[in-house]
Each structure stands twice: as C-alpha cells, then as structure tokens.
DOTIDREN-480875 format. One record per residue: z, y, x of N, C-alpha, C in turn; residue number from 1. Coordinates in steps of 0.001 Angstrom, whole numbers. Atoms other than C-alpha are relative to their C-alpha. Last residue first. Example, Ala and Ser with C-alpha at 12.3 -4.5 7.8 and 13.67 -1.06 7.14 Angstrom:
2
REC,n.z,n.y,n.x,ca.z,ca.y,ca.x,c.z,c.y,c.x,i
REC,-60,-1190,-820,7140,-1060,13670,730,1090,-770,2
REC,0,-1190,890,7800,-4500,12300,0,1200,900,1
This chain:
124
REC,n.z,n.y,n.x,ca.z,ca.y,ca.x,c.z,c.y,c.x,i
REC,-476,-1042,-776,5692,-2097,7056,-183,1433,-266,124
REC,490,-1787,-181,4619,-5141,4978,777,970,1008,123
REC,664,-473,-1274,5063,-8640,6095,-633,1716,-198,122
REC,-249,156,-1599,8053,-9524,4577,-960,573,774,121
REC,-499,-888,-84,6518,-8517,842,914,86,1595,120
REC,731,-1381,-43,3656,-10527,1364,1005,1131,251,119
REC,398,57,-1370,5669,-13700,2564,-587,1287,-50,118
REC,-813,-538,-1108,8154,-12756,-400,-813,186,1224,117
REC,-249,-1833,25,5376,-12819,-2950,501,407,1052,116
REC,993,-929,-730,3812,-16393,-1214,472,1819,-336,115
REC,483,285,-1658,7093,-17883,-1468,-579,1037,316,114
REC,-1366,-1230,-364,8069,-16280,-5168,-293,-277,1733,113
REC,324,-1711,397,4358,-17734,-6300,960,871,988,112
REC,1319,-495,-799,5434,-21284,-4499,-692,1147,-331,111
REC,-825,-175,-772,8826,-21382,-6676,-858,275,1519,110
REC,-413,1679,-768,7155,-20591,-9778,376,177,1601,109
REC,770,158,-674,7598,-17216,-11437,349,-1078,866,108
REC,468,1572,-358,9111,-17126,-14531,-1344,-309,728,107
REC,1562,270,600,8878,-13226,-15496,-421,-1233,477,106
REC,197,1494,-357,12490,-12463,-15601,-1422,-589,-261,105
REC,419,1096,1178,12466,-8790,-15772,109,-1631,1017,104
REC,1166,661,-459,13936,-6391,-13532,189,-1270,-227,103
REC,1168,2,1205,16655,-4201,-15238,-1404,-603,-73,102
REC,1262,-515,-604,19583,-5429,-12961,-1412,112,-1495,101
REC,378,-1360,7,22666,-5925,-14164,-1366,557,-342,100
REC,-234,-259,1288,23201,-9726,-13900,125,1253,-553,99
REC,-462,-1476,679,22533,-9136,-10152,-136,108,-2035,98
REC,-426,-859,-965,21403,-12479,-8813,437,804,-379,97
REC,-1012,973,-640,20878,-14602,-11857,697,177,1360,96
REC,-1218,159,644,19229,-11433,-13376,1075,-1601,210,95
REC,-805,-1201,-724,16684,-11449,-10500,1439,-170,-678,94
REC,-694,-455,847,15372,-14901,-11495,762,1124,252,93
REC,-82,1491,888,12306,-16333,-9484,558,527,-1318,92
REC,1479,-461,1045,11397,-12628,-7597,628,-1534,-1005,91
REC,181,-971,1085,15357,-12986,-6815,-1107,237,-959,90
REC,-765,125,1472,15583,-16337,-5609,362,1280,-445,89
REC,1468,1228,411,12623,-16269,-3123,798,22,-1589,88
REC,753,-368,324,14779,-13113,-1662,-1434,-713,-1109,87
REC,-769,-921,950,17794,-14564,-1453,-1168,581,-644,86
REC,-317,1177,1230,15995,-18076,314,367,1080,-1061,85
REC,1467,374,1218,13732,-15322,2590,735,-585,-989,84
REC,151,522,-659,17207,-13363,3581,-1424,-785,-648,83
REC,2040,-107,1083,17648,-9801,2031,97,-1493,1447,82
REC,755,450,-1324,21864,-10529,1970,-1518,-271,-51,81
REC,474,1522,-39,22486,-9702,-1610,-542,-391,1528,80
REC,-900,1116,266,24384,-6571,-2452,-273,-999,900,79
REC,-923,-764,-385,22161,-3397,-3103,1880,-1065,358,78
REC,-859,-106,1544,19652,-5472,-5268,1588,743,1004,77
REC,878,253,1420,18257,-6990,-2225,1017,866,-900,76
REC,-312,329,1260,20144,-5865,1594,-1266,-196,-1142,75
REC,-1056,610,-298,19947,-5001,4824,-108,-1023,-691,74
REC,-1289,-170,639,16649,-3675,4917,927,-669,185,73
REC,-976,-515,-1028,14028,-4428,7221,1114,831,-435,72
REC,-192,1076,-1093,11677,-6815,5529,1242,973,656,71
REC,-692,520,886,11109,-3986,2334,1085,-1238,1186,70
REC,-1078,301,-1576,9442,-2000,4863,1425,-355,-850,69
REC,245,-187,-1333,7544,-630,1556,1380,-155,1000,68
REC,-160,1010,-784,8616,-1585,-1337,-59,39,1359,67
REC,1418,109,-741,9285,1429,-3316,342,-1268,734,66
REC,103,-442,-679,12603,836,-5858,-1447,-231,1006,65
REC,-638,835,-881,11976,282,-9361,-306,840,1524,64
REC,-897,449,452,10694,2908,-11969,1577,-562,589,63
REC,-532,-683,-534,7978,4850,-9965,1933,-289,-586,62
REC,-1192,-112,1220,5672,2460,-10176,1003,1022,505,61
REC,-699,-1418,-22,2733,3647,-7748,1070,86,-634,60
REC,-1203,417,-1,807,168,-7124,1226,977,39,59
REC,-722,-5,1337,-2585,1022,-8714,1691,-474,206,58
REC,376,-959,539,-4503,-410,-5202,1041,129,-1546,57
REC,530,1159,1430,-2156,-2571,-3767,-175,1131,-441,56
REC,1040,572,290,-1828,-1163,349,-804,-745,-1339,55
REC,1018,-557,-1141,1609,558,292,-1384,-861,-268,54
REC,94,1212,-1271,3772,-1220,-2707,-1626,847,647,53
REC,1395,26,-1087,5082,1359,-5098,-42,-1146,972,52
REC,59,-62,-1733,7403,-388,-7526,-1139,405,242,51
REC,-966,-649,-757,7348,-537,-11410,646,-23,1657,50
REC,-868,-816,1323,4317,-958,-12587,1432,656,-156,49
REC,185,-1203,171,3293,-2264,-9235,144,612,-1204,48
REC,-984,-893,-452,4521,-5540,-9899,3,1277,775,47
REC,-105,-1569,575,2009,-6062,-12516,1255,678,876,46
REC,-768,-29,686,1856,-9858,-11913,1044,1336,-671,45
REC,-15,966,1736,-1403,-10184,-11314,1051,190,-853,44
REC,673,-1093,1274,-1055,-7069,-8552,-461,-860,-1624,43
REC,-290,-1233,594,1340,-8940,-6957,-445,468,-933,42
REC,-1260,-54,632,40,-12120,-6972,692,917,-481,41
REC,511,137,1460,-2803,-11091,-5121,1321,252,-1167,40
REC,795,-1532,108,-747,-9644,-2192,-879,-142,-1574,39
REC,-611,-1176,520,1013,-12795,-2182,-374,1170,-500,38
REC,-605,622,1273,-1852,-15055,-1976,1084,829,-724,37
REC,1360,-198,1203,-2835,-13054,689,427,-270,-1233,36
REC,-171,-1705,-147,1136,-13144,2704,-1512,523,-1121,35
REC,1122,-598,-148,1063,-17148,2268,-47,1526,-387,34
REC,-218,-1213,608,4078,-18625,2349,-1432,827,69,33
REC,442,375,1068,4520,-22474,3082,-306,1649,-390,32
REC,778,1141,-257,7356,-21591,5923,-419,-70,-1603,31
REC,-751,1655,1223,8517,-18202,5109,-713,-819,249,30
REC,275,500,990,8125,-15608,8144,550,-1368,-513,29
REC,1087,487,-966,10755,-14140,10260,-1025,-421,-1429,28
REC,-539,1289,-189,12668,-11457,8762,-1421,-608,311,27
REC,1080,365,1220,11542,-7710,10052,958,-1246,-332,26
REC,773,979,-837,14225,-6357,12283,-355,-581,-1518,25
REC,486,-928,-152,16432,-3303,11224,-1040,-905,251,24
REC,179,-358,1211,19656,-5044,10136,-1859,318,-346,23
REC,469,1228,853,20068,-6774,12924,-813,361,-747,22
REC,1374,502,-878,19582,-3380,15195,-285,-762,-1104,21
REC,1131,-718,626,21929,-1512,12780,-850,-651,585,20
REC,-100,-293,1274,25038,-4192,13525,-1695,592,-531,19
REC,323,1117,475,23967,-4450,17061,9,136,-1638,18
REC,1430,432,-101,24253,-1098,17243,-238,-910,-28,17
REC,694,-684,1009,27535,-871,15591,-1400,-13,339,16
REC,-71,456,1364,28721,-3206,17824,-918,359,-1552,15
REC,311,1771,-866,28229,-2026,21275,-345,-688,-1390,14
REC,1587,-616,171,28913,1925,19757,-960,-1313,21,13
REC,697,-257,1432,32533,202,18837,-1344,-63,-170,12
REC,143,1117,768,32863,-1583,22347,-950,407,-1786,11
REC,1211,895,-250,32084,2009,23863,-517,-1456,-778,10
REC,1037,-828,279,34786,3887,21766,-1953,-907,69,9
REC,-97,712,1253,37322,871,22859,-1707,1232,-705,8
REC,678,1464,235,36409,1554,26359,-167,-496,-1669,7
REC,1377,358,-81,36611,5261,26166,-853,-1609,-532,6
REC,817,-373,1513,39974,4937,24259,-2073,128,226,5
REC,543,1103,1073,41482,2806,26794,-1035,373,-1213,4
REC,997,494,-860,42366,5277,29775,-518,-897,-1283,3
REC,1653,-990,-854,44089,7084,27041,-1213,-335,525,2
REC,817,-31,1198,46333,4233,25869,-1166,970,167,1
C-alpha cells in the first residue's frame, strides 16, 4: 500500500487538473451570435445597473456579480453548468433557472440572449 500512495496521489493531481483546466477555458462561440450586437444590447438593456462589464461605458453595477471572464467559470447562478444553451436560457428567464435569483425577467428574445451570451463569452 505504500508503494501505491505516490501513484494514487499522482492520478488525483492528473484529475484535478484536468478538472480546473476544463473549467478554465473560454466556451466556444454561439453559432448566429454576434459579440457587437451583444455589446449594444447590453447597455440597452441596462445590464450594467447591476453588473460591471469591462469595456460598456456606465457598466459599474455593483448589485449582481462582475462579468468579466464570465466564459471561464464553471458555473451560472452558482449551479448551472455555464454552457452557451444554459447561458442563452438564463439572460431569457433567469428565474426558471434559479427560482431564487433576484435578476429580473426582462423578455429577451431568443436572438438578443444569443448575441448577449456571444458578447459575454468573448470578454476576458
């Protein structure tokens, strides 16, 4: 059992970095998504009021969480696998994701939540 504990040690570290690597990697882009369009969008739809977002002038909310390097999280809403479809269906309806959550339902169409996510994927 001795001789074994390196190896098993190693497997772990093997793992766990994979694990943090996944995690850590932008997602790819959204087919149909336009990252501009997004960026507008944003600031139309006041989501700087509550979120900072790096480059949108007036985007300092200090309510919700910052956006920035939003792509390389694990997770949405502390839960939700951040994948583009999880992510398309939170800006849509958050509270159908996290029935908790204090971020509004502001009926955004399903090509808005595209182009938001493509913006919010491609920040860093």
């Amino acid at each position: 059992m001795q001789n074994t504990l390196p190896l098993l040690c190693l497997v772990f570290s093997v793992v766990l970095w994979g694990c943090l690597n996944s995690a850590a990697r932008p997602a790819a882009p959204i087919a149909g998504g336009d990252a501009g369009k997004g960026k507008l969008l944003a600031a139309w739809y006041g989501c700087g009021s509550c979120h900072e977002i790096p480059g949108l002038a007036g985007a300092t909310g200090q309510v919700a969480p910052p956006l920035q390097r939003i792509a390389r999280r694990a997770y949405i809403t502390g839960s939700v696998p951040n994948t583009p479809a999880n992510m398309i269906r939170w800006i849509r309806n958050p509270r159908k994701v996290d029935a908790r959550t204090i971020m509004p339902v502001m009926d955004i169409s399903e090509n808005d939540a595209r182009d938001l996510a493509e913006f919010l994927y491609t920040m860093d």
